[in-house]
C-alpha positions in Angstrom: -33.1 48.0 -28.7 -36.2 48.9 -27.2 -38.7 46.5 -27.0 -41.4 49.2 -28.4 -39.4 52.8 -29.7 -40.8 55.7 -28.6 -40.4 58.2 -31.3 -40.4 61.8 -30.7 -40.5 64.8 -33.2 -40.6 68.4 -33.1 -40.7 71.8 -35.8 -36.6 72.5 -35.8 -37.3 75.6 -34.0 -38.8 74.1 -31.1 -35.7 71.7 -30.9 -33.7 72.6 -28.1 -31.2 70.9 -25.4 -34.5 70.7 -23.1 -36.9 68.8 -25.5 -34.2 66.8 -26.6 -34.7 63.5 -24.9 -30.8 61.6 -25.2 -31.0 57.9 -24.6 -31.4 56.7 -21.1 -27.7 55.2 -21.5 -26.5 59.0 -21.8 -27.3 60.2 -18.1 -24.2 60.2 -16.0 -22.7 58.7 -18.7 -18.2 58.7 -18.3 -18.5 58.4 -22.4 -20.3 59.4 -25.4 -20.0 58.7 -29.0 -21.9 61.2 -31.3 -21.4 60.3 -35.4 -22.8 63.1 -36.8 -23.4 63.4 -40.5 -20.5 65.8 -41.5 -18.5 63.9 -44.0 -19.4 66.8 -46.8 -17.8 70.3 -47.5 -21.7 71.7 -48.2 -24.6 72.8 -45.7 -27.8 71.2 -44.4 -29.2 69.4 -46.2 -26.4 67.7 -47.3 -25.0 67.8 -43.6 -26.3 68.1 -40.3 -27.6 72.0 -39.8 -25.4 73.8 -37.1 -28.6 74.8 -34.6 -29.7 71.2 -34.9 -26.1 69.7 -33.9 -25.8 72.7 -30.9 -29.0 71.7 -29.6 -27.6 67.6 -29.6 -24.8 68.4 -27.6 -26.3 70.7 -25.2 -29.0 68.2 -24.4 -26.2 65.9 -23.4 -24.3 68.1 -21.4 -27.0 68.4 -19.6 -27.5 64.7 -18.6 -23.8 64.2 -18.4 -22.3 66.8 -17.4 -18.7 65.7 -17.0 -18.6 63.1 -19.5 -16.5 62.5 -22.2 -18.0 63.1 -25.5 -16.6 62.2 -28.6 -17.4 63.5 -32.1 -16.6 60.8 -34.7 -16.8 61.5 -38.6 -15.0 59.9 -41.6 -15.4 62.3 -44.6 -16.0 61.2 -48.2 -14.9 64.3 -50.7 -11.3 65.3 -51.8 -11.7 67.7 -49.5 -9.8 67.0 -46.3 -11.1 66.2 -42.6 -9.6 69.5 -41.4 -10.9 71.9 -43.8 -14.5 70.1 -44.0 -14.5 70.4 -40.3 -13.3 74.0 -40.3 -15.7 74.9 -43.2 -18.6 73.6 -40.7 -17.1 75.6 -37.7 -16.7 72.7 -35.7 -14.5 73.6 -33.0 -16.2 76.1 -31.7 -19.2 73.7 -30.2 -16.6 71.9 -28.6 -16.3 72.1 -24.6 -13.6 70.9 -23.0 -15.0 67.9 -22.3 -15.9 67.4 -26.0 -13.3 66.3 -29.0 -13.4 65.9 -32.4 -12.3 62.9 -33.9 -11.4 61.3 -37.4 -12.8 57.8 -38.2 -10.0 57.1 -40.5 -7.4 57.8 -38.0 -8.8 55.6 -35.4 -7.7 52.1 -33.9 -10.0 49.6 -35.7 -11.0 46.5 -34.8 -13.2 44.1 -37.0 -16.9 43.5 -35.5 -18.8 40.6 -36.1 -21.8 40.8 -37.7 -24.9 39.2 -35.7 -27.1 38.8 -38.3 -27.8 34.9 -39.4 -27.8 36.0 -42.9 -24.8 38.5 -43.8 -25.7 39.8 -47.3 -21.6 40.6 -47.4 -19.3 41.2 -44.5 -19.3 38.0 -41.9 -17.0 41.0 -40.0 -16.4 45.0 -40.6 -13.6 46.6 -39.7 -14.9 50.1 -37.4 -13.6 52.1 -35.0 -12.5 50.5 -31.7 -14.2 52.7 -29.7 -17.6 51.9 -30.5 -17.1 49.6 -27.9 -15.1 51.9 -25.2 -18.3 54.4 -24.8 -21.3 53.8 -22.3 -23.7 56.1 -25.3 -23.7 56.3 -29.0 -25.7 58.5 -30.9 -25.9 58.9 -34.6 -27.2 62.8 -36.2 -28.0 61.9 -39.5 -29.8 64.0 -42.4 -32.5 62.7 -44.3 -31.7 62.2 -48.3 -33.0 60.6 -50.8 -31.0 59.6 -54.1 -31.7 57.2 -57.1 -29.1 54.2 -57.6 -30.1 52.2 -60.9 -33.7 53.8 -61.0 -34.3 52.7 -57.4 -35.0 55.7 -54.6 -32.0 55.3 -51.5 -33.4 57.1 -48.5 -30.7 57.8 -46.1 -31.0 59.0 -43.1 -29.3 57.3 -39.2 -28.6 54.2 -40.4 -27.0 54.6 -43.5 -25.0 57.9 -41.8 -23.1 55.2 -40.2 -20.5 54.3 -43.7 -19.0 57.6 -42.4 -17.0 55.3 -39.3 -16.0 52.7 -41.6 -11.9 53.4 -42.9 -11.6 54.6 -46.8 -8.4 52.7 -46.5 -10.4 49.2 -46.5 -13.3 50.1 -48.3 -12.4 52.0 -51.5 -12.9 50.9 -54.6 -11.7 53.4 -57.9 -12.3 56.1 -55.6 -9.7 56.5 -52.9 -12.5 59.4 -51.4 -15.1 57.1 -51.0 -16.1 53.7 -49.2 -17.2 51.7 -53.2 -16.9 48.5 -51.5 -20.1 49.3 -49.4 -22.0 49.8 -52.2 -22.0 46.4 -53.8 -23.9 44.0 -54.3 -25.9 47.0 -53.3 -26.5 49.5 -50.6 -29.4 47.9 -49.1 -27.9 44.7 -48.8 -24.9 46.1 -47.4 -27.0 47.9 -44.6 -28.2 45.1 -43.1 -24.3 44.1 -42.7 -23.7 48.0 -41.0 -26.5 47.2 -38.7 -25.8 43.5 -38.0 -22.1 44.5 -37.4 -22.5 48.1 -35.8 -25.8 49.4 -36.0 -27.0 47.4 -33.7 -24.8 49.2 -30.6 -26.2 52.4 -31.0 -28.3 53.3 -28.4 -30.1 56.6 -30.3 -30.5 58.3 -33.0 -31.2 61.8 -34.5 -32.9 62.5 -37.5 -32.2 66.5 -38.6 -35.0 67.1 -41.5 -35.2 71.0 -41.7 -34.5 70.3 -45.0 -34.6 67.4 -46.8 -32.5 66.6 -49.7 -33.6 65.2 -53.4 -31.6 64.2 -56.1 -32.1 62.5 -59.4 -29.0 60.6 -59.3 -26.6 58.9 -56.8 -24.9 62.1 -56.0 -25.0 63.1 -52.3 -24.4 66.5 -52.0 -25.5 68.0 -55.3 -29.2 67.7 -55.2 -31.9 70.6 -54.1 -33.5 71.1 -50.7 -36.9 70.6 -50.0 -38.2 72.4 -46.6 -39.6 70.0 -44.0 -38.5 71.6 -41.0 -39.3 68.5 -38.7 -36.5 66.9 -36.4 -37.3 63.0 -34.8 -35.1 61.6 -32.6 -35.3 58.5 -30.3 -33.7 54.9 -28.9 -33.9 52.7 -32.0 -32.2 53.4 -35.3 -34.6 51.9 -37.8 -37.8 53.1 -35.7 -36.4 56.8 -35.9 -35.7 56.7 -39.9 -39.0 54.9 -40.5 -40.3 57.8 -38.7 -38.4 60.6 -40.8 -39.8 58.6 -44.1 -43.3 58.7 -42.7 -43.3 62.7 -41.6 -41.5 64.1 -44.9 -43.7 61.9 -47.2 -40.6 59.9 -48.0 -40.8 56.3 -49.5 -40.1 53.6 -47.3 -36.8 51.4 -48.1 -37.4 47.9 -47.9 -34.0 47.6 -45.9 -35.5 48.6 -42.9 -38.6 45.8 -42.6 -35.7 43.2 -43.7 -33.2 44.5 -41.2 -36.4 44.2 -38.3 -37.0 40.8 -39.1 -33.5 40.0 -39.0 -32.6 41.2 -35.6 -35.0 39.0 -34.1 -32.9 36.1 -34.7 -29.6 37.9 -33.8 -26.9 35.6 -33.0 -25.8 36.2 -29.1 -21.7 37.0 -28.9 
């Protein structure tokens, strides 16, 4: 993580592949890892816009342009990984150099988490290939439900439940990850970062639109025009960012998580 995180920002329609600035890990890079937020059969807000996510990739072909680059969802809806993926148009972004990949499909390997006080998970179980990439980027949305009362702001961090396997981390819902919502979702976050968060080496933060609801529901709120995208090296500097620009409340998770990672355990 960057000592001090240079945050950029930008109206959506002046984000393009040239003012996009990847993370210096991304140049010449053999491979990427991008985990956009996709894991819903609806539109932007709810998922990353298509203009925003062209824009991503293009930037990165143009630092790397024969690398690998790997697009990494897990979906949570009935719906299936195909047809969400089809619904979005997916496929036809994708160079040849580029693939699409499912995060429940994936060899898995369990991560330990750094932090010196795991709220849950002394280990979670992700995606082997976090660790197989020399850049990884996550493209979330910016969201903000209500869980007991409480605002959740979601944004790049909390984009990453999508990599973690339904198969582990249901609870009564087979389509969904329940077990990373208890004791709560901020708590669990500081496990996501001290386990996986923590290896990404940029983030996106696509607010065109940025998404309300009332309740927990996470795709059937309203959209609220912002039309801002922020991007940069560092996670939790990027989504404090977001919060700031769309008037958005800050979640405590993020100053806990900063404190925290100063006293990360070395692996």
């Amino acid at each position: 993580m960057p000592a001090v995180a240079e945050i950029r920002s930008s109206p959506s329609a002046d984000f393009t592949a040239l003012s996009y600035t990847p993370p210096a890990s991304a140049r010449d890079a053999k491979r990427i890892l991008v985990k956009p937020n996709l894991g819903y059969p609806e539109a932007h807000p709810v998922t990353v816009s298509r203009p925003v996510l062209v824009e991503i990739l293009a930037g990165l072909r143009r630092v790397a342009p024969d690398a690998e680059i790997a697009i990494v969802e897990g979906v949570c809806s009935k719906v299936s990984f195909a047809e969400i993926m089809a619904g979005h148009d997916i496929a036809r972004l994708l160079d040849e150099g580029m693939r699409l990949l499912n995060a429940d499909e994936l060899d898995a390997i369990e991560y330990p988490n750094r932090s010196p006080e795991p709220v849950r998970f002394k280990t979670m179980l992700a995606p082997k290939i976090l660790q197989e990439v020399d850049c990884r980027i996550s493209v979330g949305t910016l969201k903000r439900t209500h869980l007991k009362g409480e605002p959740l702001i979601s944004a790049s961090l909390k984009n990453l439940y999508g990599l973690f396997p339904r198969a582990k981390y249901k609870a009564r819902s087979a389509n969904s990850r329940g077990q990373l919502h208890r004791p709560s979702v901020p708590g669990v976050l500081r496990d996501v970062y001290g386990c996986v968060g923590h290896l990404f080496d940029g983030a996106v933060v696509d607010a065109t639109q940025k998404y309300f609801s009332k309740d927990w529901k996470p795709n059937k709120g309203k959209a609220i025009a912002t039309d801002r995208v922020f991007w940069g090296d560092d996670l939790l500097a990027v989504d404090r960012a977001a919060c700031v620009g769309c008037d958005e409340p800050m979640p405590d998770y993020l100053g806990a998580i900063e404190q925290l990672r100063a006293g990360f355990i070395a692996l």
